[in-house]
PALO-605491 format. One line per field, with one value per residue (C-alpha): residue number from 1; x, y negated, z negated. Coordinates in steps of 0.001 Angstrom, whole numbers, plus 500000, padded with zeros to 6 digits. Layout:
N
seq	(NUM;...)
c1	(X;...)
c2	(Y;...)
c3	(Z;...)
//
This chain:
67
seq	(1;2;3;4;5;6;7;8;9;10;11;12;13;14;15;16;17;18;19;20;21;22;23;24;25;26;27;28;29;30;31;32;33;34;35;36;37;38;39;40;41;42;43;44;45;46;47;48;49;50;51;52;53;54;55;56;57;58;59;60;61;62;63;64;65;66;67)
c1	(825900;824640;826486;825813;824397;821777;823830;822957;819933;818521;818882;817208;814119;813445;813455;811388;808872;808845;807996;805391;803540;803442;802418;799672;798683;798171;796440;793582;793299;789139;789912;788952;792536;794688;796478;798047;799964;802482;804333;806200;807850;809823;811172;811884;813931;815758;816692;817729;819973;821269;820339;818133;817345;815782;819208;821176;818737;819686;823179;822411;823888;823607;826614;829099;832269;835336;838438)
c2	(085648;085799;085733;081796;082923;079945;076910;073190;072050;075714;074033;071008;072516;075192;072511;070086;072563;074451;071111;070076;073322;072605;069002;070472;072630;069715;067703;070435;072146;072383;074464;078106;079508;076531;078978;079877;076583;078117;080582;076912;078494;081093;078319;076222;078435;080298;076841;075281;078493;078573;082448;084263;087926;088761;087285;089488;092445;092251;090504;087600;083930;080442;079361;078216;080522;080209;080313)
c3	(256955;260304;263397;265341;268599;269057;271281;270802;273148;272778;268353;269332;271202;269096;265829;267949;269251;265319;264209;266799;266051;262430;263059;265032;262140;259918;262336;263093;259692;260754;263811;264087;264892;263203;261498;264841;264512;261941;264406;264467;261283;263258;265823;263016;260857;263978;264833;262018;260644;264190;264872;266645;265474;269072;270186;268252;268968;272845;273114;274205;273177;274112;272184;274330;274568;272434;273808)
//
């Protein structure tokens, strides 16, 4: 569906930081701007589907190349 243009370690941290946001969301549910927390979402999902729309949007890739 959508072209892979997200390489390995940039996978891991964006899943690991996607998830540490939304850990932090659940662990200060009282706060005033909690809700902030869930931009982890976007991390998350770019991660895990291994593209990145802002990637795609200026031609960039961290996939290594092909040959």
């Amino acid at each position: 569906m959508f072209k892979t243009n997200v390489g390995s370690i940039d996978r891991i941290l964006r899943i690991v930081v996607g998830l540490a946001l939304i850990l932090g969301f659940f662990l200060n549910m009282g706060g005033a701007y909690s809700w902030l927390y869930l931009i982890g979402i976007i991390p998350l999902a770019t991660g895990l589907m291994a593209t990145c729309p802002l990637y795609s949007l200026f031609g960039m890739s961290t996939c290594p190349i092909k040959k």
